[in-house]
N, C-alpha and C positions, 0 to 999 in steps of 0.2 A: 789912533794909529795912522801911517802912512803908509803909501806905494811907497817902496825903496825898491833898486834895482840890485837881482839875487843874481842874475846870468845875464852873457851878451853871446850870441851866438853869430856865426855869418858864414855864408858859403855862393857858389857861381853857377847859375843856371843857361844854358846857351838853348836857340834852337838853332839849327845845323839851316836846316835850308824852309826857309819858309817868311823868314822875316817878321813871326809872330813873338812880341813883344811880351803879352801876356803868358805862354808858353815857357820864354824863357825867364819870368819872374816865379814863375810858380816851382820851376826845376830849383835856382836858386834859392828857396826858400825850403824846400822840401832836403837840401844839399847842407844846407845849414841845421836843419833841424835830427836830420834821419842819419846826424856822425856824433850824436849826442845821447846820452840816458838821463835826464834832470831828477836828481833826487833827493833836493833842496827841499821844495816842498813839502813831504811827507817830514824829514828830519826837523822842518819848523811847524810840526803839529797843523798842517794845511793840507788838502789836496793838489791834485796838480789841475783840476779845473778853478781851484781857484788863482790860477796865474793870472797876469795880466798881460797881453802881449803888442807891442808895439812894434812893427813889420817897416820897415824903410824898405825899399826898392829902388833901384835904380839902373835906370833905361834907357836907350836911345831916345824914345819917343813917349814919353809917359803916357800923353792922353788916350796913347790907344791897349794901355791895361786896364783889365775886368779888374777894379781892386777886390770886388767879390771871389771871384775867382782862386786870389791868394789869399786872402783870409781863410777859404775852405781848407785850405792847407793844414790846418792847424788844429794838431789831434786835440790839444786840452786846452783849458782858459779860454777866457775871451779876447779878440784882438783889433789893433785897429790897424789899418794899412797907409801908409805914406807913399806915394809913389813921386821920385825928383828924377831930374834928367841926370843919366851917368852912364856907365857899363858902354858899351861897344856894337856898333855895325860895323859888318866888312862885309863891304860887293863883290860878287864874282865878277873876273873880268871881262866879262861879256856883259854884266850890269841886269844881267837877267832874276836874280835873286842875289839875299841878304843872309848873311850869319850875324845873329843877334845876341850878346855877351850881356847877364845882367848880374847882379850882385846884391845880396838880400843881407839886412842885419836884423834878426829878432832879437828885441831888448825886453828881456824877461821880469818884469816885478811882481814884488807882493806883500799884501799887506801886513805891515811889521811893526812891533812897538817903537 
């Protein structure tokens, strides 16, 4: 048997003022996931912990996301986190603080004849 991929889901998580990075990955990932019911699984004779999930994130500033963090996001399967530079900063004009735009895709598979 192989992984093959069953779903792709994705959605945008922000933090409004704070500039936390990790914050707005985990929003995005939870936005991506919590517009969605997967019922793939069960219909292929599997659980839904048996998924396998693959988390891309992407952020202003990667290094400073908990990939731990986003992975706990994740009611079922097991998953692994990607974090690449993407999504958006914008400063207030006073440069006092950041609004942080981030963008998550979970890539759903499972294992399949």
């Amino acid at each position: 048997m192989a992984l093959k991929r069953v779903a792709l889901e994705i959605g945008m998580g922000t933090d409004i003022r704070g500039g936390d990075c990790t914050k707005a990955a985990t929003r995005a990932l939870r936005d991506a996931l919590w517009h969605n019911s997967l019922t793939i699984a069960p219909a292929l004779g599997q659980t839904a912990d048996q998924m396998k999930v693959e988390v891309v994130v992407g952020v202003p500033r990667p290094d400073e996301v908990d990939a731990d963090a986003v992975n706990a996001v994740l009611p079922h399967g097991s998953g692994t986190v990607r974090v690449v530079k993407g999504g958006l900063e914008i400063a207030k004009d006073d440069g006092s603080d950041t609004t942080i735009i981030a963008n998550a895709a979970a890539i759903v598979r499972l294992d399949l004849p």
